[in-house]
C-alpha positions in Angstrom: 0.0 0.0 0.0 2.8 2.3 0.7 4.7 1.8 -2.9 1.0 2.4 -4.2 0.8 5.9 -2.1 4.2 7.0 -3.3 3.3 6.3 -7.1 0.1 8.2 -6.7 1.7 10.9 -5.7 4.8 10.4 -8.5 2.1 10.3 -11.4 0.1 13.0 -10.7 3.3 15.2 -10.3 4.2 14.1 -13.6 1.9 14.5 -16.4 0.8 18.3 -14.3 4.1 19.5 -13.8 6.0 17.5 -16.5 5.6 17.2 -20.1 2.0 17.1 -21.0 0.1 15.6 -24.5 -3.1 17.2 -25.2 -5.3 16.2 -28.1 -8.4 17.8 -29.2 -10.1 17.7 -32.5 -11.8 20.7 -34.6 -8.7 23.7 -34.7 -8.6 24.8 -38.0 -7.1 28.5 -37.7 -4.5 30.5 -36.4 -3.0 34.3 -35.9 0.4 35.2 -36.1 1.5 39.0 -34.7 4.6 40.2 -34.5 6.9 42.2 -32.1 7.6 45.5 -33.1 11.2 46.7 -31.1 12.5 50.0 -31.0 16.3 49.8 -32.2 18.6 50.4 -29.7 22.8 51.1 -30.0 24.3 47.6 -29.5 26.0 47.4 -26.3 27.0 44.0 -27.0 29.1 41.2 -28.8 28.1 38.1 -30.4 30.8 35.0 -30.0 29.4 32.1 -32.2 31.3 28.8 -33.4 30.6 24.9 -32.4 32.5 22.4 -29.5 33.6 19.2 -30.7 36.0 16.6 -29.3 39.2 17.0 -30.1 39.8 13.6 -31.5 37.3 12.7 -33.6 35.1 15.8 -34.3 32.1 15.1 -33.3 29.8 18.1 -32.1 29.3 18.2 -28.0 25.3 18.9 -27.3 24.6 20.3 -23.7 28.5 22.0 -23.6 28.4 25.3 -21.1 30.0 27.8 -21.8 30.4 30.5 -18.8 32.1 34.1 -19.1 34.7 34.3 -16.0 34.1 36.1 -13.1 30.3 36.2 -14.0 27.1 34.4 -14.0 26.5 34.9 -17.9 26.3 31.5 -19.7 24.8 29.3 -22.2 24.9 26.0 -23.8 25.4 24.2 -27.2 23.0 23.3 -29.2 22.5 19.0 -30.8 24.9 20.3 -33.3 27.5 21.3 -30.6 26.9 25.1 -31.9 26.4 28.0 -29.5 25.8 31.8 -29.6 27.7 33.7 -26.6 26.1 37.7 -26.0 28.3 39.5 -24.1 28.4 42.7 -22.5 30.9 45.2 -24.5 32.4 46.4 -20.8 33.9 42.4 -20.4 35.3 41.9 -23.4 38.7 41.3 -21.7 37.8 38.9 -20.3 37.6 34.3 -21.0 35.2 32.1 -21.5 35.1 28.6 -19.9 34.2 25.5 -21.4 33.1 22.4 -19.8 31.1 18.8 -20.5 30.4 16.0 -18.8 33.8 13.5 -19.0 35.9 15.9 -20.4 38.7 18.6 -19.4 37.5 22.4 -19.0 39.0 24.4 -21.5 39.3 28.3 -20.8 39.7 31.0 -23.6 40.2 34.6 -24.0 37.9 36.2 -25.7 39.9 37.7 -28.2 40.9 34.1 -29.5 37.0 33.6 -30.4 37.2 36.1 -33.3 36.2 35.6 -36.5 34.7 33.0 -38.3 34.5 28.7 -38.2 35.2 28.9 -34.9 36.0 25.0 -33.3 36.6 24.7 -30.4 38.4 21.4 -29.2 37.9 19.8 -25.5 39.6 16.5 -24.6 38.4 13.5 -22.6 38.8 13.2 -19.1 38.6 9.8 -17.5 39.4 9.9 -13.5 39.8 6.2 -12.2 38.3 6.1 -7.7 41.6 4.3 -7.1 42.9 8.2 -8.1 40.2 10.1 -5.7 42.4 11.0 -2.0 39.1 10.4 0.0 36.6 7.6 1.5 34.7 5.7 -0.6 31.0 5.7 0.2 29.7 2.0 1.6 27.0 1.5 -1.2 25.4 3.7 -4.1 22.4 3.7 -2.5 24.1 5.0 0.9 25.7 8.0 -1.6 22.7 8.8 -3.2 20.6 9.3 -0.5 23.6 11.4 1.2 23.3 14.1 -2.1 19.7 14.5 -1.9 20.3 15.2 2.1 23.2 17.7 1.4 20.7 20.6 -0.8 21.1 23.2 2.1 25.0 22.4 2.7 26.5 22.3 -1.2 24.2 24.1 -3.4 23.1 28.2 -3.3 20.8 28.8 -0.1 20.3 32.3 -0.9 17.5 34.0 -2.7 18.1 34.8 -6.8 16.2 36.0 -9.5 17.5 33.9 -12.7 17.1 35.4 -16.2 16.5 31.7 -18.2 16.3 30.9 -21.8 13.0 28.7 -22.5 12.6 26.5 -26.0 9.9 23.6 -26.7 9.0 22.0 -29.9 6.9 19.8 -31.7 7.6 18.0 -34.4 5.4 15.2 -36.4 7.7 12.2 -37.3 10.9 14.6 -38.1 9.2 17.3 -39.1 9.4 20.5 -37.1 5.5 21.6 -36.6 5.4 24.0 -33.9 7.7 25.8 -31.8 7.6 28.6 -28.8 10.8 30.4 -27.2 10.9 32.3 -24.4 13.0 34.4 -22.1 12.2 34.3 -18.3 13.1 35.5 -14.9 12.8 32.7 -12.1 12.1 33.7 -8.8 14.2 31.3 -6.9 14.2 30.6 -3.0 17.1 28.9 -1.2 17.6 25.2 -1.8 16.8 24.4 1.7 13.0 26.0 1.1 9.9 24.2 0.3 8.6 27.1 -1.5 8.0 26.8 -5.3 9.7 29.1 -7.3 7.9 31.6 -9.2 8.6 32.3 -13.3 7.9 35.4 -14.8 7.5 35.7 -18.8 9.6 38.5 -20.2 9.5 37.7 -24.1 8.1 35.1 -25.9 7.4 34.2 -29.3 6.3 31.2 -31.3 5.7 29.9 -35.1 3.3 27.0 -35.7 2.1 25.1 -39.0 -1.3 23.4 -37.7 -1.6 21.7 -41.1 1.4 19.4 -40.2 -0.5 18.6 -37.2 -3.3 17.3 -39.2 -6.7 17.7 -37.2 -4.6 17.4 -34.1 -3.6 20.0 -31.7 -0.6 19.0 -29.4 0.6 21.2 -26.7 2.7 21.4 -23.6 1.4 22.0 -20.2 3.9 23.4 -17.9 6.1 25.4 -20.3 9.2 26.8 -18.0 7.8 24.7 -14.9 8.1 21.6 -16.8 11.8 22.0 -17.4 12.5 23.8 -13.8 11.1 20.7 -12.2 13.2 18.4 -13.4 15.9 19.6 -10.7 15.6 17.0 -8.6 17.7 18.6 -6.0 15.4 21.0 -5.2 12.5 19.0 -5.9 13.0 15.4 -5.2 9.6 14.3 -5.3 9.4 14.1 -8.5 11.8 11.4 -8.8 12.0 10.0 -5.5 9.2 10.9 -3.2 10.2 11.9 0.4 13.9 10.5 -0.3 12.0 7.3 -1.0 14.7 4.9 -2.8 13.2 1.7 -1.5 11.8 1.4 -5.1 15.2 1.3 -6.8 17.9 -0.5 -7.3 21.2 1.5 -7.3 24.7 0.3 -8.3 28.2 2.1 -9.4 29.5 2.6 -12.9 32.6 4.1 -14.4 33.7 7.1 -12.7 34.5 10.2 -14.4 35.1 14.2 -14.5 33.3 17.5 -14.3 34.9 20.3 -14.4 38.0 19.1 -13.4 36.4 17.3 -10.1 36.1 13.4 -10.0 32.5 12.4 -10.0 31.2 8.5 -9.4 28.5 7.3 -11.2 25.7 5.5 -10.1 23.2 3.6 -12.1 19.8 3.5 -11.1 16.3 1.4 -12.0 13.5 0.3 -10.6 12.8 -3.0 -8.8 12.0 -5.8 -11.3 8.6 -6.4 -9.5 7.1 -3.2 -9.7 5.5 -2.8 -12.9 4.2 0.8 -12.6 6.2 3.2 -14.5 9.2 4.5 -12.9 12.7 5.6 -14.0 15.6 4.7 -14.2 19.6 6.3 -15.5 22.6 7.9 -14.4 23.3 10.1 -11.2 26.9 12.3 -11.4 27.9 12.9 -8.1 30.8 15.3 -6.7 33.2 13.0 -5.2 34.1 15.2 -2.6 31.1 17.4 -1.2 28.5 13.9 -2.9 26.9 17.2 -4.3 24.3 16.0 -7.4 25.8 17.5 -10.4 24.1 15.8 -13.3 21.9 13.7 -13.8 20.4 11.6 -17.2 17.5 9.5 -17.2 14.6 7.8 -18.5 10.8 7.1 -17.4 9.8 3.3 -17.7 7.4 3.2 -20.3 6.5 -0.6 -21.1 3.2 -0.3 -18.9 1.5 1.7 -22.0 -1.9 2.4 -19.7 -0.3 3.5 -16.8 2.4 5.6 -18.7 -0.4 7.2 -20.8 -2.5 8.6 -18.0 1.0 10.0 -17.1 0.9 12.3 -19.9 -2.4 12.7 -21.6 -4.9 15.1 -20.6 -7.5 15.1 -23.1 -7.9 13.5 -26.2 -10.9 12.3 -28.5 -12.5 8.8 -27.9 -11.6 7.6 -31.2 -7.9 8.0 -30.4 -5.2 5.8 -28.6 -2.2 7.8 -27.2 0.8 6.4 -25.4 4.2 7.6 -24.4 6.9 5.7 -26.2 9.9 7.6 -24.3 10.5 9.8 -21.7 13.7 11.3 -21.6 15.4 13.8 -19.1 18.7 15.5 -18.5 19.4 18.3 -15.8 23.0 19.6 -15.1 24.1 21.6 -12.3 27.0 24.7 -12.6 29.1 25.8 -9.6 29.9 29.1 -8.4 32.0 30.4 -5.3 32.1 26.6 -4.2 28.0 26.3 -4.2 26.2 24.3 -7.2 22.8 25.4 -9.0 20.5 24.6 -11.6 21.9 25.4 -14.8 20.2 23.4 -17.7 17.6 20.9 -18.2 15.8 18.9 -21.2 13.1 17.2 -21.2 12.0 14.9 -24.5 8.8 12.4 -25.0 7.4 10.7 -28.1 4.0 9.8 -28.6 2.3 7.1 -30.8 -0.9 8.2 -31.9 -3.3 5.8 -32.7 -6.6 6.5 -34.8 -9.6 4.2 -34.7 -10.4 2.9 -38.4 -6.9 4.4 -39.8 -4.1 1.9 -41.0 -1.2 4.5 -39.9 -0.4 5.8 -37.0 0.7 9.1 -36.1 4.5 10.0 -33.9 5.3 13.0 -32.1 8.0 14.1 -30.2 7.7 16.8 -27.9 11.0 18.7 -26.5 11.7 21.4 -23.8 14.4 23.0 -22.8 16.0 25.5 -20.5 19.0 27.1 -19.7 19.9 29.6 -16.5 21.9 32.8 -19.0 22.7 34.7 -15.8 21.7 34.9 -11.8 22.0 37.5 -9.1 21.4 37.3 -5.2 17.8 39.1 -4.4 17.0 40.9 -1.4 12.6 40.5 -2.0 10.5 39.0 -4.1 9.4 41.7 -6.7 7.2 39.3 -9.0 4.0 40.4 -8.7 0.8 37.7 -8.7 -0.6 39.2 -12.2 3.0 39.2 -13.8 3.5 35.2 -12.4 3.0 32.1 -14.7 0.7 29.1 -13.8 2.3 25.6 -13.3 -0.3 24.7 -15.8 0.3 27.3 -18.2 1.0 26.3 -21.9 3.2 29.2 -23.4 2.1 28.6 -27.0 -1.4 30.6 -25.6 1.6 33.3 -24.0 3.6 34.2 -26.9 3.2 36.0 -30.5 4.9 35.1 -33.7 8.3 35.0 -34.9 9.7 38.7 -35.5 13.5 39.9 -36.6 16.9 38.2 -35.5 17.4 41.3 -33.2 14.3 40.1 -31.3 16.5 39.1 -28.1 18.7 41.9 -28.1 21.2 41.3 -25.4 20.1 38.0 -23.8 21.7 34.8 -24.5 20.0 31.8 -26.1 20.7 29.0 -27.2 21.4 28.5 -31.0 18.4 27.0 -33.0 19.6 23.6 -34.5 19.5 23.5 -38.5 16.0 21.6 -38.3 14.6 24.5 -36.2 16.1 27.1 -38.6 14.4 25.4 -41.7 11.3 24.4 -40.0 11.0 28.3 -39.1 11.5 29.6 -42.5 9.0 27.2 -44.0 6.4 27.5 -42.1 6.8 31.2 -41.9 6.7 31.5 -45.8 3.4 29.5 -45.8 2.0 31.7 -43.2 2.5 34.6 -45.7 1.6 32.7 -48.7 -1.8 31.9 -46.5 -1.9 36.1 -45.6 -1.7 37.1 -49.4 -4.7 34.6 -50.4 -6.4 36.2 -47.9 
């Protein structure tokens, strides 16, 4: 009965705060405005080029990049590609560069111009045998010692975090819809039960409802759904109460992040629970145990139990159910103390029509990455300027406008589907508006 309590209170957690499919029938139109911006002197410069490894080449996703001596950062896109803003007054200064298993590299910034910019990292394997302190008793012993440790290793102080928000939608491997948003999160210590609060401070979005058919899929949660997925700060989600009596835990390979041994412990549920739970990697800090990473999957082989996961309403006629659930949060340190710094959330659908001999596939992606912090004194956010847990942000945000939409803040660069997907659907949009 207790397992059963605990799941109850896992799923519902889930498909609110999570990732959310909705399905409804009968949307056949759409409005597109744009942003008009006043032009302002550019007091800022762009740093763009890709992070590969420096033996074979191959692009690093999920790389951050962090300006020294500040909290300004970003991340690389699938491609390994990334677009650094910075302000013209620290243009003396370097830029770090770190991934998971490989050595942080630091450059000036003056090496980053001009163009085809590659920038190499190498591997970086650290062996336990190699670590000068105690070696924890069991995984399970080390994980449970992270989750205690929030309010002794990671920031306990009040910030307002400006964030870069992305989710997409695409149909098979076609891009259908996407929304992008920039946000300040309201963030309380670490040691807090509060939830955070998110304010929306630009936001736009580009959508081709034909390659969604008659189907309209959205998110619920938008920012939420990626903050969430910190498990530091909210557990539950993953583990309820520090629950790990439904998992089975056990170490793999060590390895390094940024330049700080980290074990690795594998996790998955017990074989004889059939409800769906997760299971992955945990990168722990080998010597504060301070979570900083962490990659892993829902369970989705029960397909009824996953589905009301994840579905909020869909027609009768239709079957929906998750084929994977994917997550990925990484932590950055600062001044010793570890916070959120980037999270992605991915999950597929199958949808299955009654009467039709094809199915449908959609995968739906969010993502979100902390561009810059500060310590706040009061919470400023006001209840009207707040965003709901349940709020979608395709209803929140306009259409696509000009490249110098985002003026100073950081992003993270749009992959080459995203960029093609965009311009398509953009130039059927106007060859909709001229029929018109």
């Amino acid at each position: 009965m207790k397992t059963k309590i605990h799941f109850a209170c896992l799923a519902y957690k889930t498909y609110v705060l999570s990732l959310v499919f909705i399905v409804f029938c009968g949307l056949t139109s759409f409005s597109l405005t744009l942003f008009q911006e006043h032009e302002m002197a550019q007091t800022f410069t762009e740093y763009r080029g890709v992070v590969v490894d420096s033996k074979s080449k191959a692009p690093l996703s999920f790389a951050t990049l962090t300006l020294d001596g500040t909290n300004i950062s970003t991340v690389t896109n699938s491609d390994g590609e990334f677009l650094l803003k910075v302000p013209n007054s620290m243009l003396n200064n370097a830029v770090s560069i770190s991934f998971l298993g490989y050595q942080v590299k630091t450059i000036p910034l003056s090496n980053l111009n001009g163009e085809d910019i590659q920038i190499l990292l190498e591997e970086s394997v650290m062996q336990l045998s190699e670590v000068k302190i105690n070696v924890p008793k069991d995984a399970r012993s080390l994980v449970k010692t992270a989750l205690d440790k929030k309010g002794d290793h990671y920031i306990n102080e009040e910030t307002i975090m400006t964030a870069f928000y992305r989710e997409t939608i695409k149909k098979r491997r076609r891009d259908a819809s996407l929304s992008e948003a920039i946000v300040e999160i309201y963030r309380d210590p670490y040691s807090s039960t509060k939830v955070d609060k998110i304010k929306l401070v630009k936001a736009r979005k580009s959508t081709d409802y034909n390659r969604l058919d008659t189907l309209a899929v959205k998110l619920q949660g938008g920012p939420f759904s990626a903050l969430y997925a910190d498990m530091i700060k909210y557990p539950d989600y993953i583990f309820p109460e520090n629950n790990l009596s439904m998992y089975e835990f056990s170490f793999d390979t060590p390895t390094e992040i940024n330049d700080r041994s980290v074990y690795v412990v594998k996790f998955k549920q017990l074989p004889e629970l059939d409800q769906p739970l997760y299971y992955g990697k945990l990168y722990i800090d080998a010597e504060t145990f301070a979570l900083v990473s962490a990659i892993y999957n829902l369970n989705v082989a029960n397909r009824e139990m996953a589905s009301k996961m994840f579905v909020r309403k869909k027609p009768n006629k239709v079957t929906v159910y998750p084929t994977e659930a994917a997550y990925r949060v990484d932590y950055r340190i600062k001044d010793g103390k570890w916070y959120y710094g980037y999270s992605n959330l991915q999950l597929t659908m199958k949808v299955n029509w009654k009467g039709r001999l094809f199915n449908s596939v959609y995968t739906l992606n969010s993502e979100m990455a902390i561009t810059d912090w500060a310590k706040s004194l009061d919470d400023s956010f006001t209840r009207k300027e707040t965003l709901r847990p349940t709020v979608i942000l395709s209803e929140q945000a306009s259409g696509f406008s000009d490249p110098k939409f985002w003026g100073e803040y950081n992003i993270i660069e749009p992959e080459k589907s995203i960029e093609s997907a965009i311009d398509k659907i953009n130039k059927q949009m106007e060859k909709r508006k001229g029929k018109e």
